[in-house]
C-alpha positions in Angstrom: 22.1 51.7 -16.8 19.1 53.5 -15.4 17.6 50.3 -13.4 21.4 50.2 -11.4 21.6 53.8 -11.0 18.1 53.6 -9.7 18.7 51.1 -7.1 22.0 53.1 -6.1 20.3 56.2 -5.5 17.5 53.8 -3.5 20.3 52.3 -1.3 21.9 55.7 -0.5 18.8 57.4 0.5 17.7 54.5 2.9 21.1 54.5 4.3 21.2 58.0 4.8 17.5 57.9 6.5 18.7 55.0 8.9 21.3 56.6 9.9 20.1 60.0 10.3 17.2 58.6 12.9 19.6 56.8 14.6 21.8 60.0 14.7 18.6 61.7 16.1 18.0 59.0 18.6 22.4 59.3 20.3 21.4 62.7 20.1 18.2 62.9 22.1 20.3 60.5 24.4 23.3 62.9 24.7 21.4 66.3 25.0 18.2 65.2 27.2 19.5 61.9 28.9 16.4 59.9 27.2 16.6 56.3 28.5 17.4 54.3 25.1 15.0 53.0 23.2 16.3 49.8 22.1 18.1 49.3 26.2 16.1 51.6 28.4 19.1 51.7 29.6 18.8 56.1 31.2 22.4 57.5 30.3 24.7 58.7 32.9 27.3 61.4 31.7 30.4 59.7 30.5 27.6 57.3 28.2 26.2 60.1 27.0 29.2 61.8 26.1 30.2 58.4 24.3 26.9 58.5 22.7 27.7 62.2 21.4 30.7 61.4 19.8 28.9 58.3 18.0 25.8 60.3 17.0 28.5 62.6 15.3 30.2 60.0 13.4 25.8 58.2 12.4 25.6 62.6 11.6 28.5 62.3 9.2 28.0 59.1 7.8 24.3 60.7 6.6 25.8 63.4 4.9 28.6 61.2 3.1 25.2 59.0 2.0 23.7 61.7 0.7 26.4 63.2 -1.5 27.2 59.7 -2.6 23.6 60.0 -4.1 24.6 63.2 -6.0 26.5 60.6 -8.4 25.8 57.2 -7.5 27.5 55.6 -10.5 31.5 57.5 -9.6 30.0 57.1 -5.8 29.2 53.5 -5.5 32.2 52.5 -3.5 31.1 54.7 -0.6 28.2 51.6 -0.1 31.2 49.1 -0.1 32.6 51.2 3.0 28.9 51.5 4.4 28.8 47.8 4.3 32.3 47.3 6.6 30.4 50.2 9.0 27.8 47.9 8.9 29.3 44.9 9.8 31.2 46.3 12.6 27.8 47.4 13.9 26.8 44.3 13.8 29.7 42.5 15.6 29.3 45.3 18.7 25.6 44.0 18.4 26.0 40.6 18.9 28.4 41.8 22.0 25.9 43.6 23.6 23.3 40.6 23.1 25.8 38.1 24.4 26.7 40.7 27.8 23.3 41.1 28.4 23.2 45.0 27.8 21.0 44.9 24.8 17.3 42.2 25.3 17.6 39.8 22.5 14.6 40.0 20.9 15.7 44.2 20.0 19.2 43.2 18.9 17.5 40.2 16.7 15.1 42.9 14.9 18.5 45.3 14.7 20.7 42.3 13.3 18.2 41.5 10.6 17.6 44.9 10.1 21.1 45.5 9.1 21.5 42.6 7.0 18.8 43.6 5.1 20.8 47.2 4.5 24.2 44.8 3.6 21.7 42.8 1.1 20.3 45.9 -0.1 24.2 48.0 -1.0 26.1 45.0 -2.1 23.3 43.7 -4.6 23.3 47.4 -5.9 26.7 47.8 -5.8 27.3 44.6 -7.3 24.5 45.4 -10.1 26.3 49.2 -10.8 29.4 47.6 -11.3 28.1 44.9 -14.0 26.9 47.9 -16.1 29.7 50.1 -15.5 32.2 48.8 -16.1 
């Protein structure tokens, strides 16, 4: 039970880090108008307004990481629900590779990137749940 509760608490708190430096990184956007570091792209006002409101959500989805961690075991399902977040991050991905808005080497690194994180909670998940239940 230890080794699953381990590797729950592992996937939580690199979920939470990942999404609390991209948080930073929408927020930098939003308040300073940084050019993006994965497009370069420098934000006019309605992106980074758009980028706010995302940041908030990356902001919120740290903090629902981290009190997942509190009891991984009861909280596991919140990785489940990570790993749809995930996957529609990765969908808008590939949509900004195929548009031409994001380079492809950048959105390549980002896509594997995240499959590693949907590797990473599901083989935990699926782990907790074997000696859980």
């Amino acid at each position: 039970m230890k080794n699953s509760t381990t590797w729950l608490r592992i996937s939580f708190w690199v979920g939470a880090i990942a999404d609390g430096l991209v948080a930073l990184a929408m927020f930098s956007e939003m308040f300073v108008g940084h050019a993006s570091p994965l497009t370069h792209y420098v934000p006019d006002f309605p992106y980074r307004y758009a980028v706010g409101l995302a940041g908030s959500l990356m902001l919120g989805w740290t903090v629902l990481l981290l009190w997942a961690c509190r009891k991984p075991a009861e909280r596991r399902d919140v990785l489940l629900l990570t790993c749809v977040v995930v996957v529609a991050l990765m969908i808008t991905g590939l949509f900004g590779i195929t548009v031409g808005y994001v380079p492809f080497g950048a959105g390549v690194a980002v896509l594997a990137f995240q499959g590693l994180l949907i590797i990473l909670f599901g083989s935990s998940y699926l782990a907790s749940k074997r000696q859980h239940s």
